[in-house]
C-alpha positions as a Python dict, from the first residue, in 0.01 Angstrom:
ca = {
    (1, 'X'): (0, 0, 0),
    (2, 'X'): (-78, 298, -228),
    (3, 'X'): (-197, 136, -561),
    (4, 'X'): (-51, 265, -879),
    (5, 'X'): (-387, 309, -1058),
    (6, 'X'): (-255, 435, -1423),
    (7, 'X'): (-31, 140, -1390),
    (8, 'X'): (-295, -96, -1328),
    (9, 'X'): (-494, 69, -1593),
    (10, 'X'): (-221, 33, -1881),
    (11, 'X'): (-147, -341, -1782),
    (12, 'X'): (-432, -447, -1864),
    (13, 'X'): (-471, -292, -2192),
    (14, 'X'): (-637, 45, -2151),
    (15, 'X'): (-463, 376, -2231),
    (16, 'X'): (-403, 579, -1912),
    (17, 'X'): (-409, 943, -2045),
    (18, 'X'): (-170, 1234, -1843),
    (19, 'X'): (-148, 1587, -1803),
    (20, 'X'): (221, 1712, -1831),
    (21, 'X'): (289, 2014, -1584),
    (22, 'X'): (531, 2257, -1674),
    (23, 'X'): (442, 2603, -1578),
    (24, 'X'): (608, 2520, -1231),
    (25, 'X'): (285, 2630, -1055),
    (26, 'X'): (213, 2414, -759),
    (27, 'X'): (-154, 2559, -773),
    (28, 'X'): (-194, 2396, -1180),
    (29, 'X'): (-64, 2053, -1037),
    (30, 'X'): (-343, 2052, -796),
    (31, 'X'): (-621, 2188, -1043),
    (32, 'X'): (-530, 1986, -1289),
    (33, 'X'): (-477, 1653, -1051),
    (34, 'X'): (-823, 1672, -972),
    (35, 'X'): (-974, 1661, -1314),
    (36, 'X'): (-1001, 1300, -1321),
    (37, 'X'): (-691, 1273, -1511),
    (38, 'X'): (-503, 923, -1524),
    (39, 'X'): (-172, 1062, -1404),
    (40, 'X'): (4, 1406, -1405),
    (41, 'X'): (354, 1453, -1486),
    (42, 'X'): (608, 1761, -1340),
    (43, 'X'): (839, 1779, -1624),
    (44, 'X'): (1200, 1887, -1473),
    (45, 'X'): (1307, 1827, -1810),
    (46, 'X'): (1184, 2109, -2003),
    (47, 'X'): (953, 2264, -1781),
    (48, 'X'): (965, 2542, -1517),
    (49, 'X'): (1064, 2360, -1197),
    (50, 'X'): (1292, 2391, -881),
    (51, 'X'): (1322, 2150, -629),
    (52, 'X'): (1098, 2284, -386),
    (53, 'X'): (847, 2397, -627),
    (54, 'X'): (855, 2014, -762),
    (55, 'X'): (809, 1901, -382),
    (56, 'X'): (538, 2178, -348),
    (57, 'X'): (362, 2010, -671),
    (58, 'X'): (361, 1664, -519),
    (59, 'X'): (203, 1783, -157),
    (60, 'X'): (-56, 1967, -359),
    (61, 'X'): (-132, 1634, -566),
    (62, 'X'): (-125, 1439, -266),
    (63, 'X'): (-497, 1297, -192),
    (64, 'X'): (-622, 1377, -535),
    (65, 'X'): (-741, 1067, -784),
    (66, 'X'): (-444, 1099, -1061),
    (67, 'X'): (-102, 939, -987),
    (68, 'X'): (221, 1156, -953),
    (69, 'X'): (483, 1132, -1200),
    (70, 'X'): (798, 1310, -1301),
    (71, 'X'): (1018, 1385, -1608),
    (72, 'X'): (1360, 1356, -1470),
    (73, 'X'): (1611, 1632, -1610),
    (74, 'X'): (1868, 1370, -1686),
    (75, 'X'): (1951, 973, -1634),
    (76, 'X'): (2105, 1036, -1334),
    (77, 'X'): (2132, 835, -1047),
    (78, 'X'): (2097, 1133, -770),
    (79, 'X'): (1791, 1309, -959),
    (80, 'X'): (1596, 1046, -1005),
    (81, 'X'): (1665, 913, -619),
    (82, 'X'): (1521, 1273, -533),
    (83, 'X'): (1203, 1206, -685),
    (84, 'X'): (1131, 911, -586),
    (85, 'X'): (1211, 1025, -193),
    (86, 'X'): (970, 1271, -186),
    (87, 'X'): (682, 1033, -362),
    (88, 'X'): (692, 989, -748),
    (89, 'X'): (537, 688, -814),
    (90, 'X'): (572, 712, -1250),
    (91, 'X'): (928, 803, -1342),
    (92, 'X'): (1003, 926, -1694),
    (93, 'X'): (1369, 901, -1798),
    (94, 'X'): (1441, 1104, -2113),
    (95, 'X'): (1696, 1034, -2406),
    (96, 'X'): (1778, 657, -2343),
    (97, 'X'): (1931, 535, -2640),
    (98, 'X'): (2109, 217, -2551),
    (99, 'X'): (2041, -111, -2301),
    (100, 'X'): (2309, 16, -2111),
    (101, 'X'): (2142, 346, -2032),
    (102, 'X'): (1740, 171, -1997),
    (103, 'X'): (1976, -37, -1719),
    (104, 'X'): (2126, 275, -1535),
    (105, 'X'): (1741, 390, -1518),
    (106, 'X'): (1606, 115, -1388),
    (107, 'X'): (1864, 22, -1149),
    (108, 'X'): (1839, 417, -1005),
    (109, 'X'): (1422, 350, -962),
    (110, 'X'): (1434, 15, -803),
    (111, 'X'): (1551, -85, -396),
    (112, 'X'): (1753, -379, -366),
    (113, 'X'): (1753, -672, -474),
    (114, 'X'): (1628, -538, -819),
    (115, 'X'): (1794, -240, -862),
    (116, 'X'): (2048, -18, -659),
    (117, 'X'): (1814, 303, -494),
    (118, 'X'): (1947, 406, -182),
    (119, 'X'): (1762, 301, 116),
    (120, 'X'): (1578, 609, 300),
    (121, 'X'): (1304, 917, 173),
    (122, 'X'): (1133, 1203, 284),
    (123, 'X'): (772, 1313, 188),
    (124, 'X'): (758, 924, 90),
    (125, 'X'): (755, 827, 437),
    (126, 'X'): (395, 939, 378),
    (127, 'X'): (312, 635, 196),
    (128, 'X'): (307, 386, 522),
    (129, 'X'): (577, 226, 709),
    (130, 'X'): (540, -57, 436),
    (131, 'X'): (652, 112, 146),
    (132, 'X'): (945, -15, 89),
    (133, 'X'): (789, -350, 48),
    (134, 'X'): (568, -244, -210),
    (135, 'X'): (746, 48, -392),
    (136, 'X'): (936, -160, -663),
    (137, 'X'): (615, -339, -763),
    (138, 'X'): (427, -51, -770),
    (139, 'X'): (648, 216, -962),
    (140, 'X'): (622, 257, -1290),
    (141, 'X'): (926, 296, -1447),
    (142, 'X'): (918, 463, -1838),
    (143, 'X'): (1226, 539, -2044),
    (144, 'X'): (1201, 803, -2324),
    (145, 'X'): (1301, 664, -2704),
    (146, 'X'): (1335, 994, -2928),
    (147, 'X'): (1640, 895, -3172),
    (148, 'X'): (1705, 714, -3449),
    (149, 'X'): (1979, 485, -3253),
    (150, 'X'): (1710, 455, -2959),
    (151, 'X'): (1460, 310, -3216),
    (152, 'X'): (1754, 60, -3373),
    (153, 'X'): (1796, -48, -3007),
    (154, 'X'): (1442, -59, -2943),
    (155, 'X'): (1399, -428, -2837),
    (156, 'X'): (1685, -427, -2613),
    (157, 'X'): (1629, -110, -2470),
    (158, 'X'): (1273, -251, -2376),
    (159, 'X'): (1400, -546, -2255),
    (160, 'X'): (1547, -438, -1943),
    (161, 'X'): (1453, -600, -1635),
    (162, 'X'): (1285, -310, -1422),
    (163, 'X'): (1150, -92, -1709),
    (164, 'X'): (786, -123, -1736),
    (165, 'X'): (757, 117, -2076),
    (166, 'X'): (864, 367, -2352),
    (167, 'X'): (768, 691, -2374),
    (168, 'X'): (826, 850, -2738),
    (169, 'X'): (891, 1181, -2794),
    (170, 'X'): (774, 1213, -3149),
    (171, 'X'): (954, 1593, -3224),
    (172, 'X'): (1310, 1451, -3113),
    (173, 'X'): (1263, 1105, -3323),
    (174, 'X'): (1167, 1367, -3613),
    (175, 'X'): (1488, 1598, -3561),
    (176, 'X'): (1726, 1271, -3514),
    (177, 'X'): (1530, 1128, -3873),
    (178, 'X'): (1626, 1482, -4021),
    (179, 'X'): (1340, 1659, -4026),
    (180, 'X'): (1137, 1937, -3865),
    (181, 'X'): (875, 1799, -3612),
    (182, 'X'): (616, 1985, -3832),
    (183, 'X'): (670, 1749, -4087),
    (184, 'X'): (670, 1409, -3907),
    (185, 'X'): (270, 1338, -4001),
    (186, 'X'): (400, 1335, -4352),
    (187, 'X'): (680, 1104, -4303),
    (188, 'X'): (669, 762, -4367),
    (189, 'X'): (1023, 691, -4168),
    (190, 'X'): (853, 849, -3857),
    (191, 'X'): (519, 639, -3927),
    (192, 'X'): (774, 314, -3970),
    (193, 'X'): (988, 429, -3618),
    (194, 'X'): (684, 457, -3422),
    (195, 'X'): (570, 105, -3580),
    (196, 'X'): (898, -48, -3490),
    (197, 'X'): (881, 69, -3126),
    (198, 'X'): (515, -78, -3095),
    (199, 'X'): (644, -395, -3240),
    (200, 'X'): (925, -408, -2976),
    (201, 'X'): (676, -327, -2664),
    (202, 'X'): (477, -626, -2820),
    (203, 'X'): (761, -858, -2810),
    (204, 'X'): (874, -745, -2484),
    (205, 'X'): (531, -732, -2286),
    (206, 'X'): (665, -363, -2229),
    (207, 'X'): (348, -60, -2231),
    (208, 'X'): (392, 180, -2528),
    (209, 'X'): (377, 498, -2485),
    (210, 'X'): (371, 863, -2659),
    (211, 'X'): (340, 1233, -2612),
    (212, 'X'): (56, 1338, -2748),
    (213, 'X'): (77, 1705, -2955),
    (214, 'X'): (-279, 1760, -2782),
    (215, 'X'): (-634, 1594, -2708),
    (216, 'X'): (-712, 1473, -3070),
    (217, 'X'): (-359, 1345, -3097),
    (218, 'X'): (-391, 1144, -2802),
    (219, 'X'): (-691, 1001, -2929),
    (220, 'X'): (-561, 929, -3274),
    (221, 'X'): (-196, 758, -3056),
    (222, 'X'): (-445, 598, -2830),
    (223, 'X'): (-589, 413, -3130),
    (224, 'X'): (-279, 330, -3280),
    (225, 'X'): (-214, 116, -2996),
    (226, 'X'): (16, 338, -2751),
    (227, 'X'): (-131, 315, -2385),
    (228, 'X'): (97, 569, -2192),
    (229, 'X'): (-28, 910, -2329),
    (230, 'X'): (38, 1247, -2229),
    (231, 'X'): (-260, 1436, -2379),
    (232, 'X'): (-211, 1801, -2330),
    (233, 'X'): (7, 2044, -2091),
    (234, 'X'): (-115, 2327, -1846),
    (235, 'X'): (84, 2574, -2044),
    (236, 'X'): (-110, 2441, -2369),
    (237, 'X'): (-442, 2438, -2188),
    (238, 'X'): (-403, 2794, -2041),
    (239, 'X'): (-252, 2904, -2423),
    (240, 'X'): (-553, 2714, -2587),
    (241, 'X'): (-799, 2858, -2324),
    (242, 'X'): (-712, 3207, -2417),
    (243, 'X'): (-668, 3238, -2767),
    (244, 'X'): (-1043, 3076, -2747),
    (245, 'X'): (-1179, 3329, -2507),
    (246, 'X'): (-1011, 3626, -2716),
    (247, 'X'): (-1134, 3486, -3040),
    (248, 'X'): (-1495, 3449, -2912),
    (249, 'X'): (-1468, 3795, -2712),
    (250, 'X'): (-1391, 3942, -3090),
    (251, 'X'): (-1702, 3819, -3223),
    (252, 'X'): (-1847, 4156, -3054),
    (253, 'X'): (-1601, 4400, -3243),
    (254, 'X'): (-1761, 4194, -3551),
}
C-alpha cells in the first residue's frame, strides 16, 4: 500500500499545505516535490499541461515525499479516469455546483462497489499488484465550490458518499457574488460564503479546503480553520523570485 500522507495529515486535523504546478514543466514538479511540501498539484485546469507532459510530471514526482495530485480540466468521467491510471492519488474536480455533479465526481474516482472507475491503469500499475484493494481508501477525492449556487448547495454537495473535501476557489465565489476578486477581503458576503462552507464540512465530517492567494494567505486560511491549502504556484514562486532578485540587484544603480 502507498499511504496517502496529506490525507492522513488533514484527517486528523492538521492543514496539509500544496504547491499548485502550472508552468507544465516536468523539471518544477520534481523541484518543487522535493521541498517537503504536503502535496503538489498539476493543474490541467488552468495551467500549461498536455497529457504526456502531465504523465512526465507524475514520473518525475514519483519517489519524492509530497503526494501527487491533479486539477482535472472538467467533471468528466474519461479525464479524471486518465489521471487516476497513470497515479494521482488527490483528485481536484473544479466547478461542482450541485449533489448531482459532487456524485458524477465521486463515482468517476472510486472502483466498484463505491463508485463506477473502470477497472485497469498504466503508470499505476507501479503502485503494487494490490492497488486496487487499497486505492478507494486511499484517494482523496476534493470537489471545487466557487459559486454562489455551489455555496447554497454546500451541505449536500459535501455530503456525497466518496468525496472526502471542498476545495474553494475564492476569485470565482467573488465573480459569481458580483464582484472583482480584488475586492473579496472587503466583502462581508465572501467572509459569510466561506463561513457557510466551513460550517457544512463541520456538519458533514468533510476536510475544508482553499486556494491560498500566496504563503501569508495560506497561513491566515490555515487559521481560519481550512485544512486543504494550496499555498503558492511555481509560476508565482519563479514571478516572486524575480521581481525580488531585480529589486535587490537595483539597490546598486541606487
Amino acid at each position: 500500500m502507498i499511504p496517502n500522507t496529506a490525507k492522513a495529515k488533514m484527517q486528523s486535523g492538521q492543514p496539509a499545505f500544496g504547491f499548485t504546478l502550472g508552468m507544465g514543466s516536468a523539471l518544477n514538479a520534481e523541484l518543487m516535490s522535493r521541498s517537503g511540501i504536503d502535496f503538489v498539484m498539476i493543474d490541467r485546469q488552468h495551467g500549461s499541461w498536455g497529457e504526456d507532459s502531465a504523465i512526465a510530471a507524475l514520473v518525475a514526482i514519483n519517489g519524492s515525499s509530497a503526494v501527487p495530485m491533479a486539477r482535472v480540466a472538467r467533471n468528466d468521467y474519461t479525464f479524471i479516469g486518465r489521471l487516476l491510471d497513470e497515479g494521482v492519488m488527490g483528485m481536484i474536480v473544479p466547478m461542482v455546483d450541485t449533489a448531482e455533479q459532487a456524485r458524477t465526481a465521486a463515482d468517476s474516482c472510486r472502483l466498484p462497489p463505491h463508485g463506477r472507475r473502470s477497472w485497469g491503469w498504466g503508470r499505476a500499475k507501479l503502485y503494487g499488484d494490490d492497488y486496487a484493494e487499497w486505492i478507494n481508501e486511499q484517494l482523496f477525492v476534493a470537489v471545487q465550490l466557487e459559486s454562489v449556487e455551489a455555496v447554497e448547495n454546500a451541505e449536500a454537495i459535501l455530503s456525497t458518499p466518496g468525496i472526502d473535501a471542498c476545495w474553494t476557489g475564492p476569485s470565482d465565489l467573488s465573480l459569481s457574488l458580483g464582484f472583482h476578486p480584488s475586492e473579496m477581503d472587503e466583502r462581508d458576503e465572501h467572509a459569510r460564503a466561506l463561513e457557510t462552507i466551513l460550517t457544512a464540512c463541520k456538519n458533514t465530517g468533510k476536510i475544508p479546503g482553499i486556494a491560498g492567494g500566496g504563503v501569508e494567505d495560506a497561513l491566515r486560511r490555515a487559521g481560519q480553520g481550512f485544512r486543504f491549502v494550496t499555498a503558492t504556484s511555481d509560476g508565482g514562486l519563479l514571478s516572486a523570485g524575480a521581481a525580488s532578485a531585480v529589486a535587490r540587484l537595483a539597490d546598486f544603480a541606487a
